[in-house]
LUMLODREN-360992 format. One record per atom (N, C-alpha, C): residue in one letter; atom name; x, y, z. Coordinates in Angstrom, 2 decimals, m for minus. Example, Ala and Ser with C-alpha at 12.3 -4.5 7.8 and 13.67 -1.06 7.14 Angstrom:
# LUMLODREN-360992
NODE_code_site_px_py_pz
NODE_A_N_13.19_m5.69_7.80 .
NODE_A_CA_12.30_m4.50_7.80 .
NODE_A_C_13.20_m3.30_7.80 .
NODE_S_N_12.85_m2.25_7.08 .
NODE_S_CA_13.67_m1.06_7.14 .
NODE_S_C_12.90_0.03_7.87 .
//
This chain:
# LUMLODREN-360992
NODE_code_site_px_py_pz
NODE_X_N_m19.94_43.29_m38.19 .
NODE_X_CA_m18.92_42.25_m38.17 .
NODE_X_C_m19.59_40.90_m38.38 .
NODE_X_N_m19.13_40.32_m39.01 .
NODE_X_CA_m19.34_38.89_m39.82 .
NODE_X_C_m18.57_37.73_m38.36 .
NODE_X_N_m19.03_36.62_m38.16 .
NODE_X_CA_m18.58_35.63_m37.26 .
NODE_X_C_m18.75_34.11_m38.55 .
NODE_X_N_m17.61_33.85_m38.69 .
NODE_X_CA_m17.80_32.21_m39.45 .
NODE_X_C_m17.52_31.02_m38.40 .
NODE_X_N_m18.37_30.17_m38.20 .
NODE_X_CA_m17.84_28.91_m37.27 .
NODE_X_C_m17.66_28.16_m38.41 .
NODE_X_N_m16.35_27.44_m37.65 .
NODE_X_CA_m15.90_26.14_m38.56 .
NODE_X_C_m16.80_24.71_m37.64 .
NODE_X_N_m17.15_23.99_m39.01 .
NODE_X_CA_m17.57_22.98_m38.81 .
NODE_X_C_m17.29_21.83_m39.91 .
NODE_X_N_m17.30_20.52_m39.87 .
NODE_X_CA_m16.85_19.34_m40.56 .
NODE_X_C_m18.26_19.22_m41.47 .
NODE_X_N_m18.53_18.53_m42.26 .
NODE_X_CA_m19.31_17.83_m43.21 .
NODE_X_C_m19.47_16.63_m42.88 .
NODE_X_N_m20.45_15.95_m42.57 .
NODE_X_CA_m20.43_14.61_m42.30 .
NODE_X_C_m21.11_13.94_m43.57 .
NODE_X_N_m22.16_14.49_m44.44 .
NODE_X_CA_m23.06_14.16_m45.00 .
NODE_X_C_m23.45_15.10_m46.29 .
NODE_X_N_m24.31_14.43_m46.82 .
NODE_X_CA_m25.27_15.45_m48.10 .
NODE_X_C_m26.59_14.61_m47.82 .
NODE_X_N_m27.14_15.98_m47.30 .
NODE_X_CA_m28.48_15.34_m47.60 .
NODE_X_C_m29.53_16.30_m48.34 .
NODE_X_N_m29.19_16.55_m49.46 .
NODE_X_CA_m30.04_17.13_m50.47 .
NODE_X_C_m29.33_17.83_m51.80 .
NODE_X_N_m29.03_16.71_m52.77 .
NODE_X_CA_m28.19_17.01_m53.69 .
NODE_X_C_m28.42_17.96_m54.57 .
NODE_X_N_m30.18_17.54_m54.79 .
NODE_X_CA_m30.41_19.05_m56.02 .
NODE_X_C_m30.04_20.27_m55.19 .
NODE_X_N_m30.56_20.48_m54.10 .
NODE_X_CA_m30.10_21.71_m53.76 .
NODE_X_C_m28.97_22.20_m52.77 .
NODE_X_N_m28.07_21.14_m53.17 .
NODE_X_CA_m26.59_21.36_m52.90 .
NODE_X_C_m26.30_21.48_m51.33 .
NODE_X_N_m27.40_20.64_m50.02 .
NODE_X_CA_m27.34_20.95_m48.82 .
NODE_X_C_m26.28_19.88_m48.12 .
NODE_X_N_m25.79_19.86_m46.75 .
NODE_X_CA_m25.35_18.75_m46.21 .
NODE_X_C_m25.27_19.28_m45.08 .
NODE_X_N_m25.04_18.27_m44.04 .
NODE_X_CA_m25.08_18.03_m42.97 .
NODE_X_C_m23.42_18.41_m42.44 .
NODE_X_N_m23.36_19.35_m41.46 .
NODE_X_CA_m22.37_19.68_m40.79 .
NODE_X_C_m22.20_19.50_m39.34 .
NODE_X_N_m21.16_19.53_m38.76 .
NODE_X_CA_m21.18_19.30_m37.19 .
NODE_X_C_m20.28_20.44_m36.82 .
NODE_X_N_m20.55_20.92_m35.67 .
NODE_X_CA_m20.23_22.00_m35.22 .
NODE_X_C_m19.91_21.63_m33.87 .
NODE_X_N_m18.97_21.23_m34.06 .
NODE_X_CA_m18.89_21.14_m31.95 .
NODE_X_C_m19.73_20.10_m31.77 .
NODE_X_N_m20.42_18.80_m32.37 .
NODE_X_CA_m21.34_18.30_m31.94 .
NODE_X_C_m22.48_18.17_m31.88 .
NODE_X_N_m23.04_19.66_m32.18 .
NODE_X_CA_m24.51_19.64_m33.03 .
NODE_X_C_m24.14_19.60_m34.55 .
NODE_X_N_m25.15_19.20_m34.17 .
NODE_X_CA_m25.34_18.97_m36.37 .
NODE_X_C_m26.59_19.78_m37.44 .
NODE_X_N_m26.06_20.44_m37.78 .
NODE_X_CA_m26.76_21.71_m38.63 .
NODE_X_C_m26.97_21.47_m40.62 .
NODE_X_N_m28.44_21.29_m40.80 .
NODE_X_CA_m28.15_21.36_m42.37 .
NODE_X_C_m27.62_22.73_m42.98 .
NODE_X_N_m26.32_22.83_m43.81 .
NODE_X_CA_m26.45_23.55_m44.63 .
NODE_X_C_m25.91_23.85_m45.96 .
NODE_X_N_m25.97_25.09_m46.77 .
NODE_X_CA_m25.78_24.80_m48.24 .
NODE_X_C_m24.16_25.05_m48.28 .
NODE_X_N_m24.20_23.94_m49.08 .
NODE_X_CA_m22.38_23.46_m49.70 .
NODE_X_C_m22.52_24.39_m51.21 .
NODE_X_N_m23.16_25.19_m51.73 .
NODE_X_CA_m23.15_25.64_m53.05 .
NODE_X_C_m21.92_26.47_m52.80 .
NODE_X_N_m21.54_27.24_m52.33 .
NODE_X_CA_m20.20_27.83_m52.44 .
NODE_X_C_m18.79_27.62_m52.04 .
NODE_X_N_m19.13_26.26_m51.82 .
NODE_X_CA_m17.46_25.49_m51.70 .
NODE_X_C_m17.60_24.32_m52.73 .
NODE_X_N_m18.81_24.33_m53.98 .
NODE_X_CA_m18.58_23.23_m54.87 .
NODE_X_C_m18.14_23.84_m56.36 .
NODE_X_N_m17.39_23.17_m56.59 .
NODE_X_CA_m16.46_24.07_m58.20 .
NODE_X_C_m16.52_22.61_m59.00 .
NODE_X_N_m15.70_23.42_m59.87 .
NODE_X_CA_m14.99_22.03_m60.88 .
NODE_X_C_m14.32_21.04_m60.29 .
NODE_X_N_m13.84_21.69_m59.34 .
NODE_X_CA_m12.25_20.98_m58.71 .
NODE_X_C_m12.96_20.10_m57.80 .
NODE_X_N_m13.42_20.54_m57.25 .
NODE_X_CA_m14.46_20.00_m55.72 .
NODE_X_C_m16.02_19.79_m55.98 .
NODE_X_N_m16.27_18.33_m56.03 .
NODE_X_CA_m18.02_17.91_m55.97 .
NODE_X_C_m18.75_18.15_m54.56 .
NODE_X_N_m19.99_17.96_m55.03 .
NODE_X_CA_m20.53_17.94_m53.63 .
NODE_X_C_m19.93_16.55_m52.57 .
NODE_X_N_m19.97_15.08_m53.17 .
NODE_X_CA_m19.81_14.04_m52.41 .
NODE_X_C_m18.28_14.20_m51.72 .
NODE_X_N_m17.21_14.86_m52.81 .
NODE_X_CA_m15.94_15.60_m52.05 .
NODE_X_C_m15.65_16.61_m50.90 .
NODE_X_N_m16.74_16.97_m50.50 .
NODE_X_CA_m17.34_17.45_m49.35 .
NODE_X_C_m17.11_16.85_m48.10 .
NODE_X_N_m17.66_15.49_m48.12 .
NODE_X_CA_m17.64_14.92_m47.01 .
NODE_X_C_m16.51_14.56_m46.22 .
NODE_X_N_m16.65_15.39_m45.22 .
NODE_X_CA_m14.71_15.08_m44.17 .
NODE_X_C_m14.34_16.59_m44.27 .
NODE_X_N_m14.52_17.04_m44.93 .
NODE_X_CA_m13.95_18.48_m45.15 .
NODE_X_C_m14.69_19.53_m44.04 .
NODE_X_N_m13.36_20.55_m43.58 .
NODE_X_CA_m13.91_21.46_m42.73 .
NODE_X_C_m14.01_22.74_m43.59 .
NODE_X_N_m15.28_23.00_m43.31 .
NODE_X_CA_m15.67_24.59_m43.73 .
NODE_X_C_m15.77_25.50_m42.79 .
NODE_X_N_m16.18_27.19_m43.26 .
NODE_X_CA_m16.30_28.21_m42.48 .
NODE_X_C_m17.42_28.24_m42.90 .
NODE_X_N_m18.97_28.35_m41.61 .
NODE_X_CA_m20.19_28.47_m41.53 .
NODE_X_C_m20.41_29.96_m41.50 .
NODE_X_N_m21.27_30.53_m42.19 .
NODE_X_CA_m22.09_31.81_m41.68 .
NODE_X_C_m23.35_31.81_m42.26 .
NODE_X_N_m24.40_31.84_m41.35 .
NODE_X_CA_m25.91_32.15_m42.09 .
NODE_X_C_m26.41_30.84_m42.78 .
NODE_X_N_m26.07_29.72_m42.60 .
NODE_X_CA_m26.36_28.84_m42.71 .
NODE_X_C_m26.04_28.64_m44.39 .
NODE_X_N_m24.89_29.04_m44.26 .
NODE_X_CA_m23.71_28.48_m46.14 .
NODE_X_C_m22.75_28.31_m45.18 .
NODE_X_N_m21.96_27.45_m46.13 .
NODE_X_CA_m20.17_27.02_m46.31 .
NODE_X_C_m20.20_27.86_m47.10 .
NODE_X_N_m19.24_28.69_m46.58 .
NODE_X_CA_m18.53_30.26_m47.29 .
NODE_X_C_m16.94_29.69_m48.40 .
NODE_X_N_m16.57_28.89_m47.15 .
NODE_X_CA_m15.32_28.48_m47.62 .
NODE_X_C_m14.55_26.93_m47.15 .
NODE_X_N_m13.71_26.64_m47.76 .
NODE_X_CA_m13.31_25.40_m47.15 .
NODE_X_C_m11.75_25.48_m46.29 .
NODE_X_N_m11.61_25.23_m45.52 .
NODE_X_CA_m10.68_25.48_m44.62 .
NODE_X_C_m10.02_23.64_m43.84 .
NODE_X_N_m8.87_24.33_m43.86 .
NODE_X_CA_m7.85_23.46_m43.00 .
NODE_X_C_m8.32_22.55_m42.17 .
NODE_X_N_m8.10_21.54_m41.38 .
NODE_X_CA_m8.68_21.00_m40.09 .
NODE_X_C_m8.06_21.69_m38.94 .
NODE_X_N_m6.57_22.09_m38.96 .
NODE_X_CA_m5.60_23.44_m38.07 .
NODE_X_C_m6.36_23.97_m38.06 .
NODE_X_N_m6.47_24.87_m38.74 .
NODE_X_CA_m7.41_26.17_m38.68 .
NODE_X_C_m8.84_26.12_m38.03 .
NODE_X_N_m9.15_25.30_m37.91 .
NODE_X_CA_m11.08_24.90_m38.23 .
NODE_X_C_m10.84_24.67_m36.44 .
NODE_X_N_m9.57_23.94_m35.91 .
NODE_X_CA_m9.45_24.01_m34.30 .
NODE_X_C_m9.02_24.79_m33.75 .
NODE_X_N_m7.92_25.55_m33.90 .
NODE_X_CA_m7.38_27.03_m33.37 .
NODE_X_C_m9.01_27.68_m33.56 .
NODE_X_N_m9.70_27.44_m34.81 .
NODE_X_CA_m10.59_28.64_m34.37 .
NODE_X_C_m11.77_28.48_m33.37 .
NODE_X_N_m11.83_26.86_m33.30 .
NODE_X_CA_m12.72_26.42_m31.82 .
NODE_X_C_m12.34_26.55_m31.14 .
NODE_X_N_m10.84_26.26_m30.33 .
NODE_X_CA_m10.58_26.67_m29.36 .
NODE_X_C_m10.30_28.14_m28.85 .
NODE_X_N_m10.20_29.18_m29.78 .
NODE_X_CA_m10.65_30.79_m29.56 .
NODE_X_C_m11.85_30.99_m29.05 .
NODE_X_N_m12.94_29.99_m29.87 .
NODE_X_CA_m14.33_30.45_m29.88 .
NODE_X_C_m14.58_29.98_m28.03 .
NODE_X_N_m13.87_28.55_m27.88 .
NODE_X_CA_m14.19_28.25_m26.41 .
NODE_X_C_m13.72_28.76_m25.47 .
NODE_X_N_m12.75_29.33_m25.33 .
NODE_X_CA_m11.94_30.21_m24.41 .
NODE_X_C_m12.58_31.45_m24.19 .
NODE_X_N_m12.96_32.18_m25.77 .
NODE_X_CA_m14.28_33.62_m25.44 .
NODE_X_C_m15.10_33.08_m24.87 .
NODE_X_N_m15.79_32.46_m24.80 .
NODE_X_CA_m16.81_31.73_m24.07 .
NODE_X_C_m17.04_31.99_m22.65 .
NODE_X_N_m15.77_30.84_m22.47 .
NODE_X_CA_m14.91_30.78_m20.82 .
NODE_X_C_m15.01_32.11_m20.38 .
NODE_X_N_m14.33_33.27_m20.39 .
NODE_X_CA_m14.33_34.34_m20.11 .
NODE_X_C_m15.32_35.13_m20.29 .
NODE_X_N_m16.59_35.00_m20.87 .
NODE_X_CA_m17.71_35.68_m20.61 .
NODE_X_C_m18.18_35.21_m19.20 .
NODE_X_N_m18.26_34.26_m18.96 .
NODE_X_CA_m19.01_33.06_m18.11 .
NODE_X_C_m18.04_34.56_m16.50 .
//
């Protein structure tokens, strides 16, 4: 089973190789934007946008709804491990 965290884009910090800076809850993680950049969407169009993280890629680009329903799932599993 695959787990994606959603996290925001704040940044690019490494254009040739298509990386940027994401926040996740508050930490901030480099990683590669190559598979959420198309025709339609640049890398600098990135920035503000919430993606789905896995393995250190943006898999996909997602909602800001979505990107919080799925934090607040992730925090509530949490809660209940504890």
């Amino acid at each position: 089973m695959c787990l994606g965290i959603p996290g925001q884009v704040v940044a690019i910090s490494d254009v040739d190789n298509k990386l940027g800076i994401v926040d996740i809850s508050g930490v901030q993680k480099e990683v590669n934007l190559a598979c959420v950049v198309d025709g339609s969407h640049s890398l600098d169009d990135c920035i503000g946008s919430w993606v789905l993280i896995h393995v250190g890629f943006a898999m996909a680009r997602i909602d800001e709804n979505e990107a919080q329903a799925t934090l607040q799932l992730l925090r509530e599993l949490a809660g209940a491990r504890e």
